[in-house]
C-alpha positions in Angstrom: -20.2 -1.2 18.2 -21.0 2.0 17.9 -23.5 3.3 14.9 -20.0 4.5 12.4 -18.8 1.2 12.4 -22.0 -0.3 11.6 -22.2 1.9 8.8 -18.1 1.2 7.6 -19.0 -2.8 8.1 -21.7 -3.0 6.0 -20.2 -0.7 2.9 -17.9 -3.0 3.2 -19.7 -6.4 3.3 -21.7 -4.6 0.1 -18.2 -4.4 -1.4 -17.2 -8.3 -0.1 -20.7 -9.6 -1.2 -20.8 -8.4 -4.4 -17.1 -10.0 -5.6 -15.8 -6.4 -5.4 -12.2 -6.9 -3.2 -10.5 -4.3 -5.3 -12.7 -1.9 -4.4 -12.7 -3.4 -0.5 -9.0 -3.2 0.0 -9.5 0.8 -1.0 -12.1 1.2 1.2 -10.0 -0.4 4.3 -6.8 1.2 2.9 -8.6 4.9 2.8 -10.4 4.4 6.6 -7.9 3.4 8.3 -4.9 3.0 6.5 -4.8 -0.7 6.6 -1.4 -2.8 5.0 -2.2 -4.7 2.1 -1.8 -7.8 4.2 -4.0 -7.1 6.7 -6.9 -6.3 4.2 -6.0 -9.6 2.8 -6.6 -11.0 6.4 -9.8 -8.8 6.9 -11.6 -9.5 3.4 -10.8 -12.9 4.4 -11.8 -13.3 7.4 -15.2 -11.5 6.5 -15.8 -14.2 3.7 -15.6 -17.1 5.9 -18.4 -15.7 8.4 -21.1 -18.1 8.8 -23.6 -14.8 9.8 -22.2 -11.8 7.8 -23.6 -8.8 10.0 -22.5 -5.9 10.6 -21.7 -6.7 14.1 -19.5 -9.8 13.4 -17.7 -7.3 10.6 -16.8 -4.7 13.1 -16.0 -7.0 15.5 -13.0 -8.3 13.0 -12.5 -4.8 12.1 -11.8 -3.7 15.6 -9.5 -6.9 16.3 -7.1 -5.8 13.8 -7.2 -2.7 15.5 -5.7 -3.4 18.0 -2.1 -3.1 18.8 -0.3 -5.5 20.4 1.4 -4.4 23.9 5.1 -5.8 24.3 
């Protein structure tokens, strides 16, 4: 991952650490525009990581990303 999403993953697991998911669903909603339920899914799936690092964040970050092709 390159050295911005480093950076965006771990503002946001400061956010997700410190109890702070109002302030984490404004951070996803202002980078990239995020629905509320896929913050939801996001914050979540950030909280169960058994080794919160920035990699494993912007790894999640970037699966929700991506579209799905039909």
């Amino acid at each position: 991952m390159s050295a911005i999403w480093r950076n965006h993953a771990n503002k946001l697991a400061e956010l997700i650490s410190n109890n702070n998911e109002t302030q984490a669903h404004l951070y996803l909603e202002q980078l990239m525009l995020f629905p509320v339920d896929i913050q939801d899914k996001i914050i979540e799936d950030i909280s169960h990581l058994s080794n919160c690092n920035s990699e494993s964040i912007s790894n999640i970050i970037n699966q929700y990303m991506m579209f799905e092709l039909k």
